[in-house]
C-alpha positions in Angstrom: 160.8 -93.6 -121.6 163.0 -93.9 -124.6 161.8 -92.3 -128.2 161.5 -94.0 -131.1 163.8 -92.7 -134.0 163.4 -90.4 -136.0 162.6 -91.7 -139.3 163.8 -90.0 -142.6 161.8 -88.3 -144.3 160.5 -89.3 -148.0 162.8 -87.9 -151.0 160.2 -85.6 -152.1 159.1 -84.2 -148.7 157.1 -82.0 -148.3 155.1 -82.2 -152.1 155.6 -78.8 -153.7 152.7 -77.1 -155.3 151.5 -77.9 -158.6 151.0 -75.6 -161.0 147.6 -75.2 -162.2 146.9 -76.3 -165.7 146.3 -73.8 -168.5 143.2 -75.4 -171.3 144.4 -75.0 -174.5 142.4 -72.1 -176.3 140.2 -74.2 -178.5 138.5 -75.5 -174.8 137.3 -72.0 -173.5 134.7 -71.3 -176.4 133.2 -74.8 -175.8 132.9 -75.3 -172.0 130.9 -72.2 -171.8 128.1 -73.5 -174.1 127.8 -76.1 -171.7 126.0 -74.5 -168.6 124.1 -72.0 -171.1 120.6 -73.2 -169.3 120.3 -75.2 -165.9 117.4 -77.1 -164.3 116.1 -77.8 -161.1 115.8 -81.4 -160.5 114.9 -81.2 -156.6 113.6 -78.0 -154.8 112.5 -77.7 -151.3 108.7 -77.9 -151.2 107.3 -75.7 -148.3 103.8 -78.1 -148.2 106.0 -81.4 -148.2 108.8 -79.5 -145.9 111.4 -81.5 -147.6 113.5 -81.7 -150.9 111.0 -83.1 -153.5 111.4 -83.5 -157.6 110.1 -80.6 -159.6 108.4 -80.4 -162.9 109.0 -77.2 -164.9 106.0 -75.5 -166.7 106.0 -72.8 -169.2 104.3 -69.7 -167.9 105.1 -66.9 -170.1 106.5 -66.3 -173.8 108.0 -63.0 -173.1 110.3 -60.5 -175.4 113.1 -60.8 -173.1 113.1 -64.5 -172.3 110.4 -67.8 -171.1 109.2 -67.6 -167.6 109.5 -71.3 -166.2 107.6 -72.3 -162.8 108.7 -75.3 -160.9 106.3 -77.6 -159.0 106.2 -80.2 -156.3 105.8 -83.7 -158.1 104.1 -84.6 -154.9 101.8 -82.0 -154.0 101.6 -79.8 -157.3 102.1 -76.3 -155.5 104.7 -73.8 -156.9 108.5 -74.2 -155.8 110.5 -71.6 -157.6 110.4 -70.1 -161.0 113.3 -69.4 -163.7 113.7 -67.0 -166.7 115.3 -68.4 -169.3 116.7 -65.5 -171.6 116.2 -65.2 -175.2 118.8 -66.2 -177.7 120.1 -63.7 -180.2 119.1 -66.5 -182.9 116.0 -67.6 -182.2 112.9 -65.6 -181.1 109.6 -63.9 -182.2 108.9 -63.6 -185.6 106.9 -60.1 -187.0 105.1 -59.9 -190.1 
């Protein structure tokens, strides 16, 4: 059984790395404000025993932050709960 040729290889053969991309300084300060707060949009339900959409309720207005609670939008029993810390400019007021 006879081989085939060999075939030459591409100019550029085998790629070489490429160097990772550096963001200019003005993108650091911004793309950190943009995961400051997440939320759930699907949580697994332990009644439904599958992956169901939550709505978030406020529990508690505390000193250090807002307690959240998730629900099941199907069932209405508790799937998680999230405290969202408080921000140096905001907060409660004293007289």
């Amino acid at each position: 059984m006879q081989r085939p040729p060999n075939k030459p290889s591409p100019p550029n053969w085998p790629p070489r790395a490429v160097p990772l991309r550096t963001p200019p300084a003005h993108e650091g300060r911004h793309s950190t404000d943009q995961y400051d707060s997440f939320n759930a949009s699907l949580l697994y339900c332990g009644n439904c025993r599958k992956a169901t959409p939550t709505r978030q309720r406020l529990l508690l207005v505390l000193p250090t932050g807002n307690l959240y609670e998730y629900l099941c939008a199907q069932c209405g029993s508790s799937t998680g709960s999230k405290t969202e810390k408080a921000s140096a400019e905001g907060g409660l007021l004293t007289p």
